[in-house]
N, C-alpha and C positions, 0 to 999 in steps of 0.2 A: 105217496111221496114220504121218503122220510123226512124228519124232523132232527134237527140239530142246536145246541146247546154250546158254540165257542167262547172258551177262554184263552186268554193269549196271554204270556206272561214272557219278559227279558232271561234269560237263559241266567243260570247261576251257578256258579261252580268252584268247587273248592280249590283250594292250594296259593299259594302268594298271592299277597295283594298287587307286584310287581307281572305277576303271567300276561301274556297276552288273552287279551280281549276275545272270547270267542266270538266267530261269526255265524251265530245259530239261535233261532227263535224256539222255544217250547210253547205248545198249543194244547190245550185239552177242553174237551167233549164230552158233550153226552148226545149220542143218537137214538133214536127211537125208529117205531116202523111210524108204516099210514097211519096205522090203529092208534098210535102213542105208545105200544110195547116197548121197555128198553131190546136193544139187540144186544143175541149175545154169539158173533159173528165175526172173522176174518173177512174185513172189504176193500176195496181196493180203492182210494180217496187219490185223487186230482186235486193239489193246491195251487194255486196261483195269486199271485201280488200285483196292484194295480195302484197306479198315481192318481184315480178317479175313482170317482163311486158306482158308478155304473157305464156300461160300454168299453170306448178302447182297447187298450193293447195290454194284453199283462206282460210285466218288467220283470217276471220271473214264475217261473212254473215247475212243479218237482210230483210226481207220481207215489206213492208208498202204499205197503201193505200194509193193514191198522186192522189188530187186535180191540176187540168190541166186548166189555165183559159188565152186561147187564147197562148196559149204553155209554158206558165211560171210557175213553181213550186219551193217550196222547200222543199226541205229533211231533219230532223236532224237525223242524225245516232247515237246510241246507247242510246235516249232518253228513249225507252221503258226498264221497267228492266229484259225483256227475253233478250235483245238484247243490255245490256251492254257492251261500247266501251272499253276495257281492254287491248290493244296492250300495249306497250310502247314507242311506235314510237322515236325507237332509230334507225332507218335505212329505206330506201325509201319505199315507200308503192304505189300501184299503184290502182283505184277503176274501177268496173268491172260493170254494170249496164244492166240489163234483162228486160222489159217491157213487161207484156203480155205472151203471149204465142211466143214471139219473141225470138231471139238467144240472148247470151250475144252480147251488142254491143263491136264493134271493131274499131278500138283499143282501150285497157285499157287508161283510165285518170291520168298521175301520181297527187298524192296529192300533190296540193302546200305547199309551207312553210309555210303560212300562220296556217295549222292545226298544224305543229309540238309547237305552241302553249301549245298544252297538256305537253310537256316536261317542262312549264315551273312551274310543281306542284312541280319540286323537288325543287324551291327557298323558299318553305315555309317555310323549317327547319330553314331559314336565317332570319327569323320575329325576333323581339327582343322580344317576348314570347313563339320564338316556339322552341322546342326537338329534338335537330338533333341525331338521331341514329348513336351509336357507329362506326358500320359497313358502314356508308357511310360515313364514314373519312375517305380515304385515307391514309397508314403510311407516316409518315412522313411528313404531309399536314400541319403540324401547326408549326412554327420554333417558336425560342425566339424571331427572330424579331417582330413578331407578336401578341407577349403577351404582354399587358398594364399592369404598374407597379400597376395599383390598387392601387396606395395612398401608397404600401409599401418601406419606405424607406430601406437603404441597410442593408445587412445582416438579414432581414426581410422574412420570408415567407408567404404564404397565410397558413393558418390551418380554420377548421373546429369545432368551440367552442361549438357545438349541436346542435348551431340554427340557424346558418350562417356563411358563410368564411369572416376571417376578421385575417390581416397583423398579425403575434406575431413573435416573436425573434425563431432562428432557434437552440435550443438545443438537438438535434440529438435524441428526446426520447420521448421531454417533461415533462423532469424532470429540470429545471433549478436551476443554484446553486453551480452545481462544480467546483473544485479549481484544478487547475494543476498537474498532477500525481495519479487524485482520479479515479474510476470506480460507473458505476454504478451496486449494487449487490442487486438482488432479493429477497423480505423480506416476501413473499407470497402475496403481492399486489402490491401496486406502488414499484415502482423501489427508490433506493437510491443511494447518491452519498457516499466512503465511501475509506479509505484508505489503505483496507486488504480485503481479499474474502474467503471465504470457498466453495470449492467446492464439491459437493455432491457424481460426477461420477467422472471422470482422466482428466487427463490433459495431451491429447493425442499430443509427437511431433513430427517430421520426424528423421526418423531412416535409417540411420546414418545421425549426421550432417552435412552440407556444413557450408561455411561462409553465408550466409545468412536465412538458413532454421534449426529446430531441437534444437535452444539454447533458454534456458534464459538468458535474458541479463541483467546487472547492470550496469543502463548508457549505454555507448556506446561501454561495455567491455562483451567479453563470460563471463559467469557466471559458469553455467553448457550445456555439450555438448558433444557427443559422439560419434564425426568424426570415419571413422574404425569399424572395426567390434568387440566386445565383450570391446570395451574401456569407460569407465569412467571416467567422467573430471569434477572435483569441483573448482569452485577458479576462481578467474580475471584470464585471457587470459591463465589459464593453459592446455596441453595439443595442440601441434600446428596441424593447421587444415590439412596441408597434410599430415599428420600420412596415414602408410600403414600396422603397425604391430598390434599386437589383444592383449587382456586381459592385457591391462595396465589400472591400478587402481589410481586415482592420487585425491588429497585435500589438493590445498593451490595454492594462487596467483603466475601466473607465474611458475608452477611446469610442469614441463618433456618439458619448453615451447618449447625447441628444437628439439623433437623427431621425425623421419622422418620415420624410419621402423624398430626401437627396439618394442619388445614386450613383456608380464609378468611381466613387471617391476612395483615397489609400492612406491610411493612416497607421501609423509605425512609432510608439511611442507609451509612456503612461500622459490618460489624459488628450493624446493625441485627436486633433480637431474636437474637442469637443461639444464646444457651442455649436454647431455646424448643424442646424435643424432639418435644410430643405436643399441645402450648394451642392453642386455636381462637378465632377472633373476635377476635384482637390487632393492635392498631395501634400502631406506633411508627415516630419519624420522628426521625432525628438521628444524627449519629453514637455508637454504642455505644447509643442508645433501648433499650429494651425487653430489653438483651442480660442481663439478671439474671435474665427471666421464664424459667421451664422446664417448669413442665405447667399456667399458669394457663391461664383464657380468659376475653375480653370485657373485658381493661384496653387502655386509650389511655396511651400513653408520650411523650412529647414533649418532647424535649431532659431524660429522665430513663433511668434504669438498669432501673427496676423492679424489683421484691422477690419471691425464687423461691416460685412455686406460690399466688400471690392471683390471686385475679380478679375482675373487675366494679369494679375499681378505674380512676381517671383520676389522672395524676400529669403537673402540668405543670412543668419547669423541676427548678433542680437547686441546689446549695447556692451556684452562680457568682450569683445572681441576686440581687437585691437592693431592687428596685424592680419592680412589676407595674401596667399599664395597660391596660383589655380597653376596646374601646369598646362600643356599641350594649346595655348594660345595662339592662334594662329598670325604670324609674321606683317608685314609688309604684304601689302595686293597692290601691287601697278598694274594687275591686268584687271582688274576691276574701275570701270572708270566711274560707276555711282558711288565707292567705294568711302566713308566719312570716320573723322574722331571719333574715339570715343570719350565722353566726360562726365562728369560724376558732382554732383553738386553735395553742397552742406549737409543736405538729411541722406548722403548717401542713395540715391537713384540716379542711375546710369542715364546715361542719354546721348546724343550724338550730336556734333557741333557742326555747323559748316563751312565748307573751305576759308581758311583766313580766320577761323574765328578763335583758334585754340592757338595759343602761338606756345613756338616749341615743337608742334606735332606736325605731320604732313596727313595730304592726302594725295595719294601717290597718284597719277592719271599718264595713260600712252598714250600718245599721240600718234594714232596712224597717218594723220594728214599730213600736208606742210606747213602749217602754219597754226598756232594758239596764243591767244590770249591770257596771259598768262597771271593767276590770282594770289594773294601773298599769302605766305608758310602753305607752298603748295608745290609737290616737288614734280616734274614734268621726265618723261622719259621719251624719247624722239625714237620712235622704232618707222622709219620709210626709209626706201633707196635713195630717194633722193634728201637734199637738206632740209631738217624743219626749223622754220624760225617760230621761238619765242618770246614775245614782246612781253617786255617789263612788265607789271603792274602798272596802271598811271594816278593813282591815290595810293601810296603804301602808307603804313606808321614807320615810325622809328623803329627799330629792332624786328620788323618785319623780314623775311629770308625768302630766297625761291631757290630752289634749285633745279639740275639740268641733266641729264645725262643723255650719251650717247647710246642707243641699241644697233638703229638703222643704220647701213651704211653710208647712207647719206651725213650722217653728223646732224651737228647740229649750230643754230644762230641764233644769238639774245641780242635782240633791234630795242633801242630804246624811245619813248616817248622825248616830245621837249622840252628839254632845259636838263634833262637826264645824261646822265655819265657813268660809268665803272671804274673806278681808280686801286691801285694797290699794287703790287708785283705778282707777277704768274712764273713759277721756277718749274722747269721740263727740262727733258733733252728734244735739242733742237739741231735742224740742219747750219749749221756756220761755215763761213768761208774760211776753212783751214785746211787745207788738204796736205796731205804729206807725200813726197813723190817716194815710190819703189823700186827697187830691182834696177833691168835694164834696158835702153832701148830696143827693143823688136817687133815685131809687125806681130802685135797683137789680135786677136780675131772674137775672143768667145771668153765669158768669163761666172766664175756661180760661185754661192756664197755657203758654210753650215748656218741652221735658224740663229746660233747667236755671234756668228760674225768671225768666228778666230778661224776655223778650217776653210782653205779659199783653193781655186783650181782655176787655171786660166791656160787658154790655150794659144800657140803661133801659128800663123799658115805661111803660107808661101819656103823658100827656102830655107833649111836650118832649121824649122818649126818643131816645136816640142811640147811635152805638155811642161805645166810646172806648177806645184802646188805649197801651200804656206799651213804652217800650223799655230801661227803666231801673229794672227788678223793684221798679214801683209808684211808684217815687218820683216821676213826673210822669206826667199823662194828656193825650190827645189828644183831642177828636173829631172822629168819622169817619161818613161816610155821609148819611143825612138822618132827618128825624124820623119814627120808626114803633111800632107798639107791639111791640119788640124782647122776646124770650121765650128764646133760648138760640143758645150760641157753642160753636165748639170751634175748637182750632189742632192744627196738626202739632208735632211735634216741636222742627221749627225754626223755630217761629213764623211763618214765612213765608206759608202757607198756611192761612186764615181760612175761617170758615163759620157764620153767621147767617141766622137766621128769627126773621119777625113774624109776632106775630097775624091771624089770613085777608090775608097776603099772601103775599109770596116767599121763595123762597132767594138768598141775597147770597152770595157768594163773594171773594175778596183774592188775589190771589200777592205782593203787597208788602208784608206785615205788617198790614195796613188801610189803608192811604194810600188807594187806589181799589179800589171795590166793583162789580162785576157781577151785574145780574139772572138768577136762571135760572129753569129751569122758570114761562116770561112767559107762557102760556096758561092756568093756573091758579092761582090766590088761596088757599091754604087756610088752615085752623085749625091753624096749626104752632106743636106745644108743647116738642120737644125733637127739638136734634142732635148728633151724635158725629160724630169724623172719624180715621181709619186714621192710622197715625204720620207718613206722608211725605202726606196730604191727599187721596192718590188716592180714596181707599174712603172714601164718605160714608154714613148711614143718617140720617132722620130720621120724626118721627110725627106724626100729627095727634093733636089734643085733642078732638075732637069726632066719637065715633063716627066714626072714619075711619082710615086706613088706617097699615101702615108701607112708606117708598118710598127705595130704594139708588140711589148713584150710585157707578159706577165709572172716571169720566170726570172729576174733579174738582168735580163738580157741572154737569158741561154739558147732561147726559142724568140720567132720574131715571125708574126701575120702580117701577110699586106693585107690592107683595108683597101676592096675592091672599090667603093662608090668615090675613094678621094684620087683615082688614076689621072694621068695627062696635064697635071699643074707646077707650076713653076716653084715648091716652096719655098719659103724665106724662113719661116720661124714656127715655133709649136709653142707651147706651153700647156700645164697640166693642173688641175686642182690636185690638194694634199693624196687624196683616196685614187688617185688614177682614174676618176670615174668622168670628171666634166674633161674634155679637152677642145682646145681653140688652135686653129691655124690660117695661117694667111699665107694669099700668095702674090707673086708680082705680077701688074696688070690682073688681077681675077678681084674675088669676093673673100670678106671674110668666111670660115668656116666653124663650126660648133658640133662636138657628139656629146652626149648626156648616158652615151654607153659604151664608155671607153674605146671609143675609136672605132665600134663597129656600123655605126651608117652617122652619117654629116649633113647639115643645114646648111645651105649657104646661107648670109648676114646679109645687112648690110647693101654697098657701090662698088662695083668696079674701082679698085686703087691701084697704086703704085706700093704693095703694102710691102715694109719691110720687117718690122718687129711686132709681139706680140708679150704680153703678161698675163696672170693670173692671181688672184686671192687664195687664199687655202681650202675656201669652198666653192670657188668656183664661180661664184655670181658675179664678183665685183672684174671688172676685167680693159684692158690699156692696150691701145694698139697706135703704130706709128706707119704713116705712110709718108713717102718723101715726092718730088715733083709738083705737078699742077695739082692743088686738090691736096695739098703733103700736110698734114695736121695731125696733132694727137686725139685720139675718139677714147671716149667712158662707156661703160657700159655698167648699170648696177641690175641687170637681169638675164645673168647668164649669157648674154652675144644678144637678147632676140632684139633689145635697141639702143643705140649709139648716139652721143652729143660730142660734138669736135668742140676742141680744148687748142690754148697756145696758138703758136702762129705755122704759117707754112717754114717749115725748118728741111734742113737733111737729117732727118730720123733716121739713127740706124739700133740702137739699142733700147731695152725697158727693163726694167724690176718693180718688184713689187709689196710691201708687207704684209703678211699674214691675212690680215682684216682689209690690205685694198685700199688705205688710208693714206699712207703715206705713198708716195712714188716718185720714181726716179725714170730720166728720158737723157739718152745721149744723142749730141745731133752731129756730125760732120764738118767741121773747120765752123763749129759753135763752140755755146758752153754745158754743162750739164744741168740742167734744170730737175727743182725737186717742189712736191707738193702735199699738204699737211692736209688736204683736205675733197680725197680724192679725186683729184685731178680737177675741181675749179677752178685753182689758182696755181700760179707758176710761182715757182723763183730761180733766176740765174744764179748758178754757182761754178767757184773753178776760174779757169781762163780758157779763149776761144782756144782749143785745140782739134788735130782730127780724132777725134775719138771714137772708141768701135768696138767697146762693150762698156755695160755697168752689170752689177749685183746689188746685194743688200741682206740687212742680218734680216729678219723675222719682222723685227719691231721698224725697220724702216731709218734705226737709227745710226746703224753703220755702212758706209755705201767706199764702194771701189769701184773702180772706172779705170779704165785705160785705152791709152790712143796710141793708133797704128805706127806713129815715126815719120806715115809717110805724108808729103804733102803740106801746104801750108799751116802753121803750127809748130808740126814736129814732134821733137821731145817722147818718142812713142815709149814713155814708162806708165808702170802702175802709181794712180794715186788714192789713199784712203783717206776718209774723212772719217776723223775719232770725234765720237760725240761730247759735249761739254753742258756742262750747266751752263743754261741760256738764263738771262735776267731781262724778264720786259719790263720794266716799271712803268712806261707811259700810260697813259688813261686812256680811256677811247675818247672821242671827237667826242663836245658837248654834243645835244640834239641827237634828232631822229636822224643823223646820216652815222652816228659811230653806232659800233656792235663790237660781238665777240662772236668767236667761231672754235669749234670746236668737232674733233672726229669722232667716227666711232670709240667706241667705249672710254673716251672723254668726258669729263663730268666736273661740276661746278656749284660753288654756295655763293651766292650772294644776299650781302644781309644790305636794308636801308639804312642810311646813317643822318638822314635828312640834307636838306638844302638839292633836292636832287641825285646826291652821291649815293652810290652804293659802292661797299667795298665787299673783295673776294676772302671768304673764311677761309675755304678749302677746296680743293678741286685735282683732278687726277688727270694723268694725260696731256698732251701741250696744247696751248689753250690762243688762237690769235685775239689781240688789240686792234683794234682800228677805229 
């Protein structure tokens, strides 16, 4: 076996201190033989490199021919480039050495220190031109102490101007320039420094706020913040941060700043509700509003302090105030019958008085029924068809009032208690016996009035009959048209529009007051004994007298339907409400009748009569009919026809009129006199003297009436006569006691004040008013 002699030594080699680092060990030997000969021999040596001292794997292995001169050689390892030294001899290494066809020699050689030389390639990065790789730094390997200031004095940093680092002033951007409180805001290039910002997306904060997180601030005060759940807070330190309660809404410095667990609450102000620890449901608006409440709920404050721990209270205004104007107050309620004062005491709180207790005010109440008792400064409104009485007070004070009005068609009646009276004068227009006679004697028949009394149209029958009309409420006439045996007329409203029939002939028509008459309905002749006509002349209805029919025109009379269900009656009379839409007819020996669809199907009313006349109201409900023989009495109706009270005595009725409202009425009877009534037909009064009379009219209001009688017959005298209305004066009192009263129609109305001893007297009152 030979014998060997390793030296190993770091490789060394001239030229720069700055070259790279070779990566090559130098080894030198001395071999010998078995014997201990040096050899002086070309042999072929196997080296190898191990991490161990004996066994394992060599980490590197290279083959060479080696020169042997008296036993002395040397080695470089990894000089060849098959056989590149690439360890990194970062941990002991041991070499392993083969000669020949010999075994490895033993024992392994560890490599001296002397090779780990190669470790010293990683000083290179440390050259003052050389690149040390990120990743062989170490974190944390470079402190400040370490860093040289580079010439930069303080508040200085290094920056990078494109072509070298070099010291500039530290403005957090590199925008330099800004002035205290400014930002810099993006202009789609460099950045600017500037005093306001627009932002494009939100300005997202933490929800709900805390004291330090989710506000804006103004200075070193919350601004806006929304501590709690569904709360909003506008205003210097409004709103206190430990709130527990929700949906309070608050704007203005210091407002709800006290609230700890109230909730709902709206405050709108500086200071607004401030005290207000734990109250819910509070509104206040104004500066300091609401800032006196502290645990109420559900008061409104407004422009006031409010009072600590009330609630469900409203307080408007403050002791600055002096004057109050609210608009949009709502009026008069008479259809509210709980309906009360309202009054206002010393410290200013509202409140509500009860009937009689505020004098000067009312509390208006309807009376659907017939009858009230009636409470003082308490104003009463009578809305029934029929009459409602109201009885006095029976304790008033002194300057205590009631009043009265009429709605209902029934009117109305003020009954008094006893020892009681109503004294004073009542000034209206009233019916009086003054009649003035017209024109000429002729066999009058039919006669209609315009709504206020001046345009009038009357008609003759029998021989020489003509029409003749006035435009001068009676005082002269005209005739008109030609000779026929003329039977009934009706006008519009504005006289304008005229409507006549004769005996088995036509309908005549007018749009000029009567000056020129047109034929209608020229294909038939009939027995025409009465017609009505709608307030503006559109809506006509007329009847035949002989077993024949009733037939409507909706055309002014151009066109004319018979009404199949009213065939085979005798009629006498028609009449229409204002709209053409209610109408009534009667007939002789039969039934009243009634349509509610202008004349297209009928009800019969009512008895079997002797009917001859018929009226109507403007709407139709209030309605007057006349029958004459056994049974011959005047009938009311305040419900359309469906029920009737007879009126007056059995008379020879042969006419009726009626006012507007139904209130007034007029009745002509046959070798009577002409009676009229103030209060839909309860009560009667004779007027005129007994002639045969055989039409009336009447203005609107019931206050101008015309009549005339036939000539023929006991009586006589067949002219027109009108009654012009006068100011009536009733000065009498009613009857002391519960048998006097006062009466009163529709829309009639009355003040009575007490004056003591019993007496009341009348302030004011509208409408004509009966004493009794």
């Amino acid at each position: 076996m030979r014998a060997i002699v390793l030296m190993l030594a770091a490789a060394l080699c001239c030229g720069s201190v700055h070259a790279a680092v070779p990566r090559q060990i130098n080894y030198q030997g001395y071999l010998t033989s078995p014997g201990g000969a040096p050899v002086n021999a070309t042999v072929q040596m196997v080296l190898k490199l191990y991490d161990v001292a004996a066994a394992g794997t060599a980490l590197h292995s290279e083959t060479q021919s080696v020169v042997v001169a008296n036993g002395v050689f040397n080695v470089l390892l990894g000089a060849q480039p098959a056989n590149l030294l690439v360890l990194p001899f970062d941990v002991p290494y041991w070499l392993g050495v083969k000669v020949e066809a010999d075994a490895e020699m033993a024992p392994r050689q560890p490599v001296a220190a002397n090779a780990y030389a190669i470790r010293a390639a990683s000083t290179e990065a440390l050259a003052p031109t050389a690149a040390v790789p990120g990743a062989q730094l170490a974190n944390a390997s470079v402190t400040a102490a370490k860093l040289a200031s580079n010439g930069c004095s303080g508040g200085q940093i290094l920056k990078y101007n494109g072509s070298a680092w070099a010291c500039a002033a530290d403005d957090s951007g590199g925008v330099a320039g800004g002035l205290s409180g400014q930002v810099l805001v993006g202009t789609g290039g460099t950045p600017a420094w500037s005093d306001s910002a627009t932002l494009n997306g939100n300005l997202v904060l933490a929800n709900p706020s805390t004291a330090t997180t989710g506000n804006i601030m103004k200075g070193s005060s919350r601004f806006i913040h929304g501590v709690g759940f569904a709360n909003t807070f506008i205003g210097e330190d409004s709103g206190n941060l430990t709130i527990t309660g929700s949906s309070n809404t608050v704007a203005g410095a210091n407002a709800l700043g006290s609230l700890t667990s109230g909730g709902s609450n709206t405050a709108s102000g500086y200071f607004a509700l401030f005290g207000n620890t734990s109250g819910s449901y509070n509104i206040a608006l104004g500066t300091g509003a609401g800032g006196g409440l502290t645990t109420g709920d559900f008061n409104i404050d407004i422009g006031n302090a409010g009072v600590a721990g009330e609630s469900a209270t409203i307080r408007l205004g403050g002791s600055s105030q002096t004057r109050t104007f609210v608009a949009g107050i709502r009026g008069v309620t008479p259809g509210n019958a709980d309906a009360l004062p309202v009054v206002i005491d010393s410290n200013g709180q509202l409140g509500t008085g009860a009937a009689g207790t505020v004098p000067g005010t009312f509390q208006w109440q309807v009376v659907a029924g017939t009858s009230q008792q009636a409470q003082s400064n308490t104003g009463y409104v009578a809305n029934n068809a029929a009459q409602v009485t109201v009885t006095l007070p029976t304790a008033p004070n002194v300057g205590d009032t009631v009043r009265v009005s009429g709605a209902g068609g029934g009117g109305w009646k003020i009954a008094q208690n006893a020892l009681q009276s109503v004294s004073g004068s009542y000034f209206g227009l009233a019916f009086v016996d003054q009649w003035v006679p017209r024109d000429s004697v002729r066999g009058w028949s039919s006669m209609a009035s315009s709504a206020d009394g001046s345009k009038l149209v009357a008609a003759v029958s029998g021989p020489g009959g003509l029409l003749y009309t006035s435009i001068d409420y009676g005082a002269s006439w005209a005739p008109r048209e030609s000779v026929r045996n003329w039977l009934s007329v009706a006008s519009s409203a504005d006289g304008s529009n005229l409507v006549a029939v004769a005996y088995f002939d036509h309908p005549y028509t007018s749009i000029d007051s009567g000056v020129t008459w047109t034929q209608r309905d020229a294909a038939n002749a009939r027995y025409w004994s009465s017609v009505a006509s709608s307030s503006d002349g559109s809506k006509l209805v007329a009847a035949e007298g002989s077993n024949g029919f009733v037939y409507t025109s909706i055309d002014f009379g151009a066109n004319w339907t018979q009404r199949a269900s009213s065939g085979g009656r005798l009629w006498q009379s028609v009449a229409s409400s204002a709209d053409g839409s209610k109408l009534v007819a009667v007939a002789y020996n039969d039934n009243l009748y009634t349509s509610s669809d202008s004349g297209v199907t009928w009800t019969a009313r009512d008895s079997i009569r002797y009917w001859k006349a018929v009226a109507s109201s403007a709407d139709g409900s209030k309605l007057v009919a006349a029958a004459e023989g056994a049974g011959g009495q005047l009938f009311t109706s305040t419900d359309s026809g469906a029920t009737w009270t007879p009126r007056e005595s059995s008379r020879n009725w042969v006419s009726l009129a009626s006012s507007t409202d139904g209130s007034r009425l007029v009745a002509a009877a046959g070798n009577a006199q002409i009676y009229t009534s103030s209060d839909f037909g309860v009560a009667w009064t004779a007027r005129e003297t007994s002639r045969q009379w055989a039409a009336v009219a009447s203005s609107a209001d019931g206050t101008r009436v015309v009549a005339a009688a036939t000539g023929i017959g006991p009586g006589g005298g067949g002219l027109i006569y009108t009654s012009v209305p006068v100011v009536n004066s009733l000065a009498a009192s009613t009857t002391a006691g519960a048998t006097g009263y006062l009466t009163g129609a529709q829309r009639a109305a009355i003040e009575l004040q007490y004056i003591g001893g019993g007496q009341f007297i009348s302030l004011s009152y509208v409408g004509t008013i009966g004493s009794h």
